[in-house]
Every structure is written in structure tokens, then in C-alpha cells.
Residue frames as a rotation matrix with the C-alpha (Angstrom) as fourth column:
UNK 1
0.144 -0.897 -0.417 -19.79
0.813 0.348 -0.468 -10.09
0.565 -0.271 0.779 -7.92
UNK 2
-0.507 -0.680 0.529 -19.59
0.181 -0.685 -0.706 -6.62
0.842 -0.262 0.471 -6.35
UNK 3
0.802 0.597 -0.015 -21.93
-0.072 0.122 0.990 -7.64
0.592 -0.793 0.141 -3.49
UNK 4
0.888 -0.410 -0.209 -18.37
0.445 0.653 0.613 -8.86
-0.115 -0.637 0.762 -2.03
UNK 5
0.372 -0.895 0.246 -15.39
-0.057 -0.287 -0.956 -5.99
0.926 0.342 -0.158 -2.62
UNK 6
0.479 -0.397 0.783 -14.39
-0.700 -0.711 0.068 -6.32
0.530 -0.580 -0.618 1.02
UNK 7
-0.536 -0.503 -0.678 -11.92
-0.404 0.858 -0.318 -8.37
0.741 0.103 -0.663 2.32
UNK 8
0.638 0.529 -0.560 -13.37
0.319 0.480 0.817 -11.28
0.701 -0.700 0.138 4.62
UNK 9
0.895 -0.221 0.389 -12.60
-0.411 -0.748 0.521 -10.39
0.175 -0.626 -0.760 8.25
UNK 10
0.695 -0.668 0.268 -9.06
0.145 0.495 0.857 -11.47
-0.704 -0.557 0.440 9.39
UNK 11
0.446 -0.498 0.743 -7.95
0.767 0.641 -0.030 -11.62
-0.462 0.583 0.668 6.13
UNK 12
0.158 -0.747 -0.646 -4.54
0.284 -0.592 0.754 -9.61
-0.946 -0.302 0.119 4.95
UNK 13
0.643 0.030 -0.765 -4.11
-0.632 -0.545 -0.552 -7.79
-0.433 0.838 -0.332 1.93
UNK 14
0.934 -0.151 0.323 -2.61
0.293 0.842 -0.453 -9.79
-0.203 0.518 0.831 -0.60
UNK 15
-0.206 -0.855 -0.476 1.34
-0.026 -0.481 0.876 -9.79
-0.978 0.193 0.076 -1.55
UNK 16
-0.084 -0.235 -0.968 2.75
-0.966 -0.221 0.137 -9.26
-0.246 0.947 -0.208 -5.30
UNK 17
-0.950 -0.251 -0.188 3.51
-0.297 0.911 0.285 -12.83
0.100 0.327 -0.940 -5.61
UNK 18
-0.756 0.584 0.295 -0.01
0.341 0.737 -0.584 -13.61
-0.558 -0.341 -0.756 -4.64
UNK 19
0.455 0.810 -0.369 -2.22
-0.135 -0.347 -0.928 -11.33
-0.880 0.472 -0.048 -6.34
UNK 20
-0.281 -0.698 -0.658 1.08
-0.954 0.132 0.268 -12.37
-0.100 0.704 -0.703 -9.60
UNK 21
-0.925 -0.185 0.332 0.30
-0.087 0.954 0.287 -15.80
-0.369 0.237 -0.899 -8.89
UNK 22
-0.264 0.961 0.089 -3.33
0.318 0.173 -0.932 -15.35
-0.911 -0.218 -0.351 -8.98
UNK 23
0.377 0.373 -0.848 -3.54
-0.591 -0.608 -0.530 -13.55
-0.713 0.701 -0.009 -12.15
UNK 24
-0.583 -0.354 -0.731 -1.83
-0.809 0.166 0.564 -16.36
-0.078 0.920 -0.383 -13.92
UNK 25
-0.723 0.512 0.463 -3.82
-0.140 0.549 -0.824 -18.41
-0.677 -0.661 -0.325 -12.65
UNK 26
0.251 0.959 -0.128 -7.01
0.012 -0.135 -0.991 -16.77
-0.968 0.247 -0.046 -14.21
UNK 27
0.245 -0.059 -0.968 -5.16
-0.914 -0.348 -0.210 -16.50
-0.324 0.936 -0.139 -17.31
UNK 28
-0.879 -0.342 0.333 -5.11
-0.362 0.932 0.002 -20.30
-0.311 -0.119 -0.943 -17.11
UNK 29
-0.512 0.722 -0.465 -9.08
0.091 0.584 0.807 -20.55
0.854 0.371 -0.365 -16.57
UNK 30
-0.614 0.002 -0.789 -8.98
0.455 0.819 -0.351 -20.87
0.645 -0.574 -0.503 -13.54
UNK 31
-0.002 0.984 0.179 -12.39
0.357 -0.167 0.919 -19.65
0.934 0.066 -0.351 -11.90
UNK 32
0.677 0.138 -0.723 -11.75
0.719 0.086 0.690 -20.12
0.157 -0.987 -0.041 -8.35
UNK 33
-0.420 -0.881 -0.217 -8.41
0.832 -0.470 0.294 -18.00
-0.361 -0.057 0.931 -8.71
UNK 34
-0.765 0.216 0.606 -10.46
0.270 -0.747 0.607 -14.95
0.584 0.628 0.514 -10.50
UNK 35
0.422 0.888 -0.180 -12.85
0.459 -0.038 0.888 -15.16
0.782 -0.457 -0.424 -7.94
UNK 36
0.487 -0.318 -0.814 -10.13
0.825 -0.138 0.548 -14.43
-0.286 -0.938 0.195 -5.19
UNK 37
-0.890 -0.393 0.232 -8.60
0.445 -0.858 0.257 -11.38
0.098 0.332 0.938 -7.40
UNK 38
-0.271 0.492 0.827 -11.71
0.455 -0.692 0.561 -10.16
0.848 0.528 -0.036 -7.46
UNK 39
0.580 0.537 -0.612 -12.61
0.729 -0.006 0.685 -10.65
0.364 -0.843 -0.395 -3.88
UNK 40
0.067 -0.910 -0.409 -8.95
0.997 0.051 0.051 -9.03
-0.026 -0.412 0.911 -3.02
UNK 41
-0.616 -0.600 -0.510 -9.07
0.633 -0.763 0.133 -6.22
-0.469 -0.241 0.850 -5.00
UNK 42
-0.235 0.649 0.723 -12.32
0.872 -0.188 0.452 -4.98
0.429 0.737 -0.522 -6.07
UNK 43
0.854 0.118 -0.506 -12.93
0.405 -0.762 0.506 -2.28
-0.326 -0.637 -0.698 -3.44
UNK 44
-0.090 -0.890 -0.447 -9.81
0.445 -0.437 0.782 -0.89
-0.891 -0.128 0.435 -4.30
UNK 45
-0.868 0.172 0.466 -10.53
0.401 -0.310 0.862 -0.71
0.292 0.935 0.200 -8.62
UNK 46
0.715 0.698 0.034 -14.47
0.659 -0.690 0.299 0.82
0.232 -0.192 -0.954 -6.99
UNK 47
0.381 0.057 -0.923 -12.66
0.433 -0.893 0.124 3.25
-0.817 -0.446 -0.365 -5.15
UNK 48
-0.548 -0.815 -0.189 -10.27
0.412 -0.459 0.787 4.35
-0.728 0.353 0.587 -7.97
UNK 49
-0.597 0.482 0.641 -13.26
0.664 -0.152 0.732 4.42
0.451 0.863 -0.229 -10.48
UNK 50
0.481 0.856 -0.190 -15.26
0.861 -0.421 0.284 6.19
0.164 -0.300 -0.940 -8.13
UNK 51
-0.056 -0.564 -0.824 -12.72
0.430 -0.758 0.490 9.27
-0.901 -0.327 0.286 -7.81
UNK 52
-0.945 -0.221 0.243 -13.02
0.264 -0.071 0.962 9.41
-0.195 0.973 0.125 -11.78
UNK 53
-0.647 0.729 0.222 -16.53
0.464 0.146 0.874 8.87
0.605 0.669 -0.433 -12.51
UNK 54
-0.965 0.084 0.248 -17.85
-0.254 -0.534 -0.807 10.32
0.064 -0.842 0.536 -9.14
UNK 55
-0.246 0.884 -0.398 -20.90
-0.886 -0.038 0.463 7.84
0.394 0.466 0.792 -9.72
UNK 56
-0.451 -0.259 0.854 -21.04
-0.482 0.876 0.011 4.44
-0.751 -0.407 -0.520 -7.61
UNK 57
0.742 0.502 0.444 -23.73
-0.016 0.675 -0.738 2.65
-0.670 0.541 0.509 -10.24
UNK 58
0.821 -0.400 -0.408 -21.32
-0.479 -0.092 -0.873 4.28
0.312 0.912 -0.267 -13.28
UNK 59
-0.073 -0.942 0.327 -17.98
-0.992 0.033 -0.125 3.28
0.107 -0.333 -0.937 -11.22
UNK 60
0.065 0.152 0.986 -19.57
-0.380 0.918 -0.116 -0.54
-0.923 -0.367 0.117 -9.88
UNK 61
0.757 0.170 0.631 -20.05
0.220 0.843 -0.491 -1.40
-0.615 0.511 0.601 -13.63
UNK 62
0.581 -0.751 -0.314 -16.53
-0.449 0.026 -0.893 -0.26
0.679 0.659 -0.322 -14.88
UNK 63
-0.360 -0.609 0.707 -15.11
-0.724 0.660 0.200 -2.51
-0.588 -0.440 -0.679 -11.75
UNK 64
0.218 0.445 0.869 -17.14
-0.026 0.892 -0.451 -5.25
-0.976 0.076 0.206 -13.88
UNK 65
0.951 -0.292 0.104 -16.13
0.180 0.248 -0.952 -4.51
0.252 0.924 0.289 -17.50
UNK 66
0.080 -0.887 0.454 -12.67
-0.997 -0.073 0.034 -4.04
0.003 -0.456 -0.890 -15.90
UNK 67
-0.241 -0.478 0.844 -12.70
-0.670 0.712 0.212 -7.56
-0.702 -0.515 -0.492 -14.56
UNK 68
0.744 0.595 0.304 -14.29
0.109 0.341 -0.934 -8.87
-0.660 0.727 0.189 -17.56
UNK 69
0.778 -0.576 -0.250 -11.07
-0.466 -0.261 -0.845 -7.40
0.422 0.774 -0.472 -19.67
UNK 70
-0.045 -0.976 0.212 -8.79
-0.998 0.037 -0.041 -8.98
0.032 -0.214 -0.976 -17.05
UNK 71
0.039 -0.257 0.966 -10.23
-0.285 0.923 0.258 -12.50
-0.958 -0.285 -0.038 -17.22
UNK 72
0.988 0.043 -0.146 -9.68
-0.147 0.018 -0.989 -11.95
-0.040 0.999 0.024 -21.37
UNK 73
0.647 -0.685 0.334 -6.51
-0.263 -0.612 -0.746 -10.30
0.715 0.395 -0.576 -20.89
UNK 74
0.852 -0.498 0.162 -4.95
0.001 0.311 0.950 -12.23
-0.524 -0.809 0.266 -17.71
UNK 75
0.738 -0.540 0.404 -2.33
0.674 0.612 -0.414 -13.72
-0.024 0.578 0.816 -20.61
UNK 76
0.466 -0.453 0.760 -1.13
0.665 -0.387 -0.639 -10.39
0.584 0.803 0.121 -21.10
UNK 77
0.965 -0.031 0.262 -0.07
-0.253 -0.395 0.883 -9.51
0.076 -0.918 -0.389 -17.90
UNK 78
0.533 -0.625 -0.570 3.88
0.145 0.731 -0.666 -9.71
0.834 0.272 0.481 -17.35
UNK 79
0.887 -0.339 -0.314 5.09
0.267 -0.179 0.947 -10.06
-0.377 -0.924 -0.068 -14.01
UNK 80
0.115 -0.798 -0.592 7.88
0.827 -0.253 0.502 -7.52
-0.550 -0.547 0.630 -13.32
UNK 81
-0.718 -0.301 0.628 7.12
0.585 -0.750 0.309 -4.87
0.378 0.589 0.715 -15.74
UNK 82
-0.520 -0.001 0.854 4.44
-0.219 -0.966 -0.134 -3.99
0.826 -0.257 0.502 -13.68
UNK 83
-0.960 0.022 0.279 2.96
-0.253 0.359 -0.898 -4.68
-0.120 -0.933 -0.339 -10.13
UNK 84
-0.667 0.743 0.064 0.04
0.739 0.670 -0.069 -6.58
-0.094 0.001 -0.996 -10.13
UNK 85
-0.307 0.420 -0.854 -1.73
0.701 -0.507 -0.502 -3.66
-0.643 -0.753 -0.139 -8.90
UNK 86
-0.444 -0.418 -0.793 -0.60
-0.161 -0.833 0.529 -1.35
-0.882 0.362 0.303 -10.62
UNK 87
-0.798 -0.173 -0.577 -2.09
-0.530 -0.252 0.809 -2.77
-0.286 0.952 0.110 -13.76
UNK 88
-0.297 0.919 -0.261 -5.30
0.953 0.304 -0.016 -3.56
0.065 -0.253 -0.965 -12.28
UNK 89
0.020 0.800 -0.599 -5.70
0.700 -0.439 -0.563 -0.03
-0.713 -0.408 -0.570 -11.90
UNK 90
-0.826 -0.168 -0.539 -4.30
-0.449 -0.382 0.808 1.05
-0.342 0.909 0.239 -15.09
UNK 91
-0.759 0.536 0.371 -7.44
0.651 0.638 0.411 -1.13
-0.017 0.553 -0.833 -16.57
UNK 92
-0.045 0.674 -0.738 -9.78
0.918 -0.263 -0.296 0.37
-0.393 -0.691 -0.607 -14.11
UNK 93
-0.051 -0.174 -0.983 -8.81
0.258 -0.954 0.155 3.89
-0.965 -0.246 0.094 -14.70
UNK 94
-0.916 -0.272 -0.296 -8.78
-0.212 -0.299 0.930 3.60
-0.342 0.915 0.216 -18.56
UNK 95
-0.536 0.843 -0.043 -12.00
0.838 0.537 0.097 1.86
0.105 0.015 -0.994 -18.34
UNK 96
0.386 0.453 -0.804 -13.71
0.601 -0.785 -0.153 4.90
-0.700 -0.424 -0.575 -16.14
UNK 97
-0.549 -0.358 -0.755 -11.79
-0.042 -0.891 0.453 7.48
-0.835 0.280 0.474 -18.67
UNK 98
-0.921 0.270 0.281 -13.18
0.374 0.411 0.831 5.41
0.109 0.870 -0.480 -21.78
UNK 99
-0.259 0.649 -0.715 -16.67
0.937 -0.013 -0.350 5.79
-0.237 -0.761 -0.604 -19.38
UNK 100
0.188 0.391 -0.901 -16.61
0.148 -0.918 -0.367 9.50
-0.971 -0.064 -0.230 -19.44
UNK 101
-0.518 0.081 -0.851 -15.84
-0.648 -0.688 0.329 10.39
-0.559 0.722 0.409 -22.93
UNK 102
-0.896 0.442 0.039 -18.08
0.441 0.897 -0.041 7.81
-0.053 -0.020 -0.998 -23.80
UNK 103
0.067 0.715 -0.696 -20.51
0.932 -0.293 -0.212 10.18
-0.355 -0.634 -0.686 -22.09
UNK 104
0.144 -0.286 0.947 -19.07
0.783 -0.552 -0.286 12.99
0.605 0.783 0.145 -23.72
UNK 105
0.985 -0.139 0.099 -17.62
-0.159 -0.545 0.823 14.13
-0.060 -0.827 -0.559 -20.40
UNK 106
0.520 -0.767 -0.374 -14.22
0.761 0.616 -0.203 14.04
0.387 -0.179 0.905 -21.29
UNK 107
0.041 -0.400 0.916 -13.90
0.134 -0.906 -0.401 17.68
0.990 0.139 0.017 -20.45
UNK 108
0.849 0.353 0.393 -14.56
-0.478 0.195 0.857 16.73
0.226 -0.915 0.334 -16.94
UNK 109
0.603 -0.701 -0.382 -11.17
0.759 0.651 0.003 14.98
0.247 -0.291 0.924 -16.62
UNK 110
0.050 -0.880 0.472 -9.65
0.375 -0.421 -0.826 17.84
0.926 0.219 0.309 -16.16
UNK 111
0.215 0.483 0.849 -11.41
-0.898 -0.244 0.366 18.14
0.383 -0.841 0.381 -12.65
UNK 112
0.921 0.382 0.076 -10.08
-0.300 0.573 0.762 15.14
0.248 -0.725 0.643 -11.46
UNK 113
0.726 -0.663 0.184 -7.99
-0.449 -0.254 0.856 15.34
-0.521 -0.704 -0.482 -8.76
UNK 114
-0.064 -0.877 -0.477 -4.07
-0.824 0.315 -0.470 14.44
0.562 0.363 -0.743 -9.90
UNK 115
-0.252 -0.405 0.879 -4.18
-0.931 0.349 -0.106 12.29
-0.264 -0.845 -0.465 -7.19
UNK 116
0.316 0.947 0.056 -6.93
-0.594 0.244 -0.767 10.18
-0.740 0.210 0.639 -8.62
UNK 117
0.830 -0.317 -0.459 -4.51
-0.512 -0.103 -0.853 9.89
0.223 0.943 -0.248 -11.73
UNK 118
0.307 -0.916 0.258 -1.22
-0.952 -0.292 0.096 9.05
-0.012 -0.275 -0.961 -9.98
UNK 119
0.232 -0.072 -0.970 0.06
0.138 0.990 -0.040 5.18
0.963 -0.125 0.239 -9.57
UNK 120
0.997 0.029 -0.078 -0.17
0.047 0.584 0.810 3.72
0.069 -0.811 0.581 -6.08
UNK 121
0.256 -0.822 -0.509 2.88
0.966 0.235 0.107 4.67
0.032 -0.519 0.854 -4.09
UNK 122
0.368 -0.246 -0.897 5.07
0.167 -0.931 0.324 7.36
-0.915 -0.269 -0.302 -3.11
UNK 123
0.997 0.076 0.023 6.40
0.062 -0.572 -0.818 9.80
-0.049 0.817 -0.574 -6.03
UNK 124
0.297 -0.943 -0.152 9.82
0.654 0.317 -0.687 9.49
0.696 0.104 0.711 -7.26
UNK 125
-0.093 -0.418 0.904 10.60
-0.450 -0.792 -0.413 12.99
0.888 -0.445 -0.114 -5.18
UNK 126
0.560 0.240 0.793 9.03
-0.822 0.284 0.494 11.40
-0.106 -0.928 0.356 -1.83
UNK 127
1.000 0.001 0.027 10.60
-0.017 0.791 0.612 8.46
-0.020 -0.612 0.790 -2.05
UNK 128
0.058 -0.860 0.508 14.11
0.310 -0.468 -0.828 10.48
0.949 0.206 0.240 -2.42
UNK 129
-0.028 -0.206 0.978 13.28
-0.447 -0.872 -0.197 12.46
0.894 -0.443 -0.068 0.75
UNK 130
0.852 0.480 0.210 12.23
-0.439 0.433 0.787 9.24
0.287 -0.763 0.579 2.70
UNK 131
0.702 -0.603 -0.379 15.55
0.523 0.798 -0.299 7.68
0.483 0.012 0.876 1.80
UNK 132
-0.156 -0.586 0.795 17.33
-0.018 -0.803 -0.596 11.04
0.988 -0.108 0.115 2.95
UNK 133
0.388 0.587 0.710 15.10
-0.766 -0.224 0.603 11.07
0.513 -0.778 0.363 5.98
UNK 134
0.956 0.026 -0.293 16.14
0.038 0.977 0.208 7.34
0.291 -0.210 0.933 6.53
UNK 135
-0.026 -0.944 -0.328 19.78
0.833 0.161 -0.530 7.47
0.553 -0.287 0.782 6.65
UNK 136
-0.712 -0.456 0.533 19.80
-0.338 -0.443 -0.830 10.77
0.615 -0.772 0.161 9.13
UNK 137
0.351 0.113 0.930 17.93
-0.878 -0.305 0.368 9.04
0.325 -0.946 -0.008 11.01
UNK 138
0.972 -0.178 -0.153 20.12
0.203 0.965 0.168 5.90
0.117 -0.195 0.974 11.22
UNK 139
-0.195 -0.874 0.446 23.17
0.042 -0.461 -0.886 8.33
0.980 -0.154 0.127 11.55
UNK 140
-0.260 0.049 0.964 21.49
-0.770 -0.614 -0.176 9.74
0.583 -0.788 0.197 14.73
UNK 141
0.549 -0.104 0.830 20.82
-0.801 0.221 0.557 6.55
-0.241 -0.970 0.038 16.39
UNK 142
0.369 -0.802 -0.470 24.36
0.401 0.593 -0.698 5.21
0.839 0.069 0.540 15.33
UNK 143
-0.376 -0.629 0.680 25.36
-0.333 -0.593 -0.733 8.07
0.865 -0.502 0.013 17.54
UNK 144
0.497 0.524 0.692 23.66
-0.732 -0.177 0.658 6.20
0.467 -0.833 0.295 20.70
UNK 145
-0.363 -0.404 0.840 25.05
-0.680 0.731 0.058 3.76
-0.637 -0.550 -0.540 23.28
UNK 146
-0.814 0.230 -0.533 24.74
-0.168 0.786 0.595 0.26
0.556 0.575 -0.601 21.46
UNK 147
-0.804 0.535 -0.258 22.39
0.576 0.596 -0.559 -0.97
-0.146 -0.598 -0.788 24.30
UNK 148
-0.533 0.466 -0.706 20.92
0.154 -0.767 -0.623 2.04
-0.832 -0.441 0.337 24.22
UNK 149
-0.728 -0.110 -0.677 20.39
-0.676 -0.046 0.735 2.02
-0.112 0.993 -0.041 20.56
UNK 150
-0.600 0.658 -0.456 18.79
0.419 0.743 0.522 -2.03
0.682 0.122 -0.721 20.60
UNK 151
-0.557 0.774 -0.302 16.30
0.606 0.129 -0.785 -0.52
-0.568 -0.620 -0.541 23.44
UNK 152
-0.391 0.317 -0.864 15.10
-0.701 -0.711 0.056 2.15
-0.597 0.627 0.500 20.79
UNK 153
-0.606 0.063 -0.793 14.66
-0.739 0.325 0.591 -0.28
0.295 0.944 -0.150 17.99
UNK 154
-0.790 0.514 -0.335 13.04
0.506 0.855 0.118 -2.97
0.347 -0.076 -0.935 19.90
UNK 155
-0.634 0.564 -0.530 10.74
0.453 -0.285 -0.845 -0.64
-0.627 -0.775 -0.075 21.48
UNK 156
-0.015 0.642 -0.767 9.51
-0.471 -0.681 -0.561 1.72
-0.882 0.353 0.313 18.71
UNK 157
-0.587 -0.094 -0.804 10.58
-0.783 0.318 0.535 -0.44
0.205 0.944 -0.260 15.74
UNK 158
-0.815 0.090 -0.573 10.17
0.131 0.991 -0.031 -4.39
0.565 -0.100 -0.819 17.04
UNK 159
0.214 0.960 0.179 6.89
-0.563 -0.029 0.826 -2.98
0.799 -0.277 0.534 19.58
UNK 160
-0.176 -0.050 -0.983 8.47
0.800 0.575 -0.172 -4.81
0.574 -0.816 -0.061 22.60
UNK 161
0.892 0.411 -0.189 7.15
0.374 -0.434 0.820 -3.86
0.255 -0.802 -0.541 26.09
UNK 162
0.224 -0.701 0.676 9.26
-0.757 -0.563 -0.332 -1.78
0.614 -0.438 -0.657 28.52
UNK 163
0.213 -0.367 0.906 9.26
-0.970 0.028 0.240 -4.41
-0.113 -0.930 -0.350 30.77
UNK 164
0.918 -0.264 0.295 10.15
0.382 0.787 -0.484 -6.74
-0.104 0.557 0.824 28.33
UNK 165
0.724 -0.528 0.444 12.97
0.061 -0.592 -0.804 -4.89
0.687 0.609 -0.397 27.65
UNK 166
0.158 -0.562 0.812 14.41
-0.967 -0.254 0.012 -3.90
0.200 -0.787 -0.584 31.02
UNK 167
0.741 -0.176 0.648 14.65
-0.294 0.783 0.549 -7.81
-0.604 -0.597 0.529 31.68
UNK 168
0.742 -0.644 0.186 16.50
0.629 0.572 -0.526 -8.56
0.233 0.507 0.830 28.43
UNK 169
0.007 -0.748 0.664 19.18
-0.010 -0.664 -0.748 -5.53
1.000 -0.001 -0.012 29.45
UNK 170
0.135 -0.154 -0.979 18.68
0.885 0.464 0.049 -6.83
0.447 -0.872 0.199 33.18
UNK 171
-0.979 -0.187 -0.076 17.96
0.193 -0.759 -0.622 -3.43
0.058 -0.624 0.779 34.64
UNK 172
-0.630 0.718 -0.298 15.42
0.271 -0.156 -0.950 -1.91
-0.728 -0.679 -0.096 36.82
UNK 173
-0.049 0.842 0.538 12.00
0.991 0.109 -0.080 -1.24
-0.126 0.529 -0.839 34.79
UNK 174
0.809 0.164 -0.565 12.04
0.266 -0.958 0.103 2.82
-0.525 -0.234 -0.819 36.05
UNK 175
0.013 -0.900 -0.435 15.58
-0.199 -0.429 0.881 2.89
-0.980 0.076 -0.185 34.35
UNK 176
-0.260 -0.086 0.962 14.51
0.799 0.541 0.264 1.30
-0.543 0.837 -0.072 30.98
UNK 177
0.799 0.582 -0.151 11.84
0.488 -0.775 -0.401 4.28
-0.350 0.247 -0.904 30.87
UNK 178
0.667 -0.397 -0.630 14.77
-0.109 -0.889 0.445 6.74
-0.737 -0.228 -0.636 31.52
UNK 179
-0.393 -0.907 0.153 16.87
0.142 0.105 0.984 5.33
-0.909 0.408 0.088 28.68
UNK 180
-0.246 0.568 0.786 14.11
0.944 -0.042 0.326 5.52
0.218 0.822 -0.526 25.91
UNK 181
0.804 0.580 0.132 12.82
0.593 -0.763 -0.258 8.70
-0.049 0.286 -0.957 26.82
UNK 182
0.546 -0.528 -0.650 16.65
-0.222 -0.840 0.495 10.12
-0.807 -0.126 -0.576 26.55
UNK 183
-0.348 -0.143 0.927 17.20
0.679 0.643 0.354 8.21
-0.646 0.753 -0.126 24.01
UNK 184
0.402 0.764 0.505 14.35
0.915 -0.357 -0.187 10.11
0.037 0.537 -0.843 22.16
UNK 185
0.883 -0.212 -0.419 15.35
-0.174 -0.976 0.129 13.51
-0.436 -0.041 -0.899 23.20
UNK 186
-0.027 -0.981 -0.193 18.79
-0.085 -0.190 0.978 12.82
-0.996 0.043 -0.078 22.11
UNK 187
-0.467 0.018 0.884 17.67
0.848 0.294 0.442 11.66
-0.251 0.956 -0.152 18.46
UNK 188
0.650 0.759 -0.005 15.01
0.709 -0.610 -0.354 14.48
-0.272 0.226 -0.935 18.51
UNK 189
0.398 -0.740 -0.543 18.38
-0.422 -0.673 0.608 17.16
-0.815 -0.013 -0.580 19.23
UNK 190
-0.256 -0.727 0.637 20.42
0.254 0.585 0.770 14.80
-0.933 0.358 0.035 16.93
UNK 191
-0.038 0.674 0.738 17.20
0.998 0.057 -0.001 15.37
-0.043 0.737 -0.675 13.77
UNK 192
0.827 0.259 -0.499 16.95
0.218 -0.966 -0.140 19.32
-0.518 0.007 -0.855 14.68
UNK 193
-0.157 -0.987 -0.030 20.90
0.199 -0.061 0.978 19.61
-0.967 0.147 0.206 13.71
């Protein structure tokens, strides 16, 4: 199986609900459904084991007794207490710890990186400072023209052309520019505050 941890091209990382549905699935039986978790999210559980075990051969076969504990242990999986993920790499990572002191490297954990350790996502502190970050900057462009405001958002948020823009606000293409780039400077002055 780990000939294949990368997704096929085109194809988008899975949501919660899918990689949630997919795990009951396997805790059904169901082969084909354990085959796509694995396809989805092996490379991820390699990389985490490889930050631990710094070994690809030692790291490739705790992605395999890893998956090997989740098509036992699918059953015991409860959506909403923890993200799918998240408790794919809680296996993983106990697996690879189990790995080194196993080895009678457990003194070696203390060399690996926090990061390595952490759950997938921002930290309760970051995601405090993003929400802070968020609302001044949705203060500062309350504080623009309304029009002026939807040409910001569609441009840097929504990815619409300028000269998509300047037609829906029916104004000259050279004058859309000139509202977005004062636009900007005003939010920039608005963020320095």
C-alpha cells in the first residue's frame, strides 16, 4: 500500500465529513472505503512518523501498523470528539513513539521538534490573535466607501479581475485601479493605527 501515499492528480484533499464518512465505512468492512483513507491520508501519517522516527523504512512500516490498528479500531472512532485527522495522527504518532522506545530510543524524544508533537492547526494563542487580527481588519474596511469596500473584497477576497470589476461598478478600468490601490493604502494607514 505505500507505493500510493499521494493524492491522484486533480484530486482535493478530503473534507471531515468525508475522511468521517470513510472511516465508518471501514469500520463496517468495507475494503474499497479503507483503501481511499489510505490513499487520502497516508503521506500525511509518513510525514508525521518521519519527523519522529527520522527513518523512512522505520516511519513507512508504522504508516502500516498504524493502518492496520485503524482497520481494527475504525469502530472506535467517534465523530465529533475528534477530527478525523486528528486521530489518524494521534495513532501514527503513538505508533512511531511505541517504535522508538521499542528501540530503546525513548531518550531521543526529547529531540523531537515540539512541532512534530503538536495537533494539526493553529494553537489556541494563534487562533486568538487571528480572530483579533480579523475583526481590525473588518473595522478598517467598514471604514471604506461601500462600493469601495465590495471592490476590495471581490478583488483580493472573491479573486475577480479589475476589469471585471470596473464593469460591475460601471466605471473606467484606470479608475477601478485607483480605487483598490487607495483603498489599500487607506486600510494599510487604518492597520498601522
Amino acid at each position: 500500500m505505500l507505493g500510493k501515499p499521494d493524492l491522484p492528480a486533480g484530486t482535493a484533499p478530503m473534507a471531515t465529513d468525508d475522511l468521517e464518512d470513510l472511516i465508518a465505512r471501514t469500520a463496517l468492512g468495507d475494503r474499497a472505503a479503507f483503501g481511499t483513507l489510505y490513499d487520502r491520508t497516508a503521506a500525511k501519517l509518513l510525514g508525521v512518523s518521519l519527523r519522529i522516527l527520522s527513518d523512512r523504512a522505520s516511519a513507512e512500516d508504522v504508516v502500516q501498523e498504524t493502518f492496520i490498528k485503524v482497520w481494527h479500531k475504525a469502530d472506535t472512532y467517534v465523530a465529533g470528539r475528534a477530527a478525523p485527522m486528528t486521530w489518524l495522527i494521534t495513532i501514527a504518532r503513538n505508533t512511531a513513539i511505541d517504535r522508538l522506545r521499542a528501540r530503546g530510543e525513548a531518550a531521543t524524544l526529547d529531540a523531537v521538534p515540539e512541532a512534530a508533537l503538536r495537533a494539526p492547526g493553529p494553537s489556541p494563542e494563534a487562533a486568538s490573535v487571528a480572530a483579533s487580527e480579523a475583526r481590525r481588519i473588518v473595522r478598517c474596511l467598514d471604514e471604506l466607501e461601500a462600493d469601495r469596500r465590495a471592490a476590495v473584497r471581490g478583488a483580493y477576497l472573491m479573486g475577480e479581475s479589475y476589469a471585471d470589476l470596473a464593469r460591475r461598478f460601471d466605471v473606467p478600468l484606470n479608475t477601478m485601479r485607483s480605487w483598490l490601490r487607495r483603498s489599500l493604502i487607506a486600510l494599510r494607514d487604518c492597520l498601522a493605527r
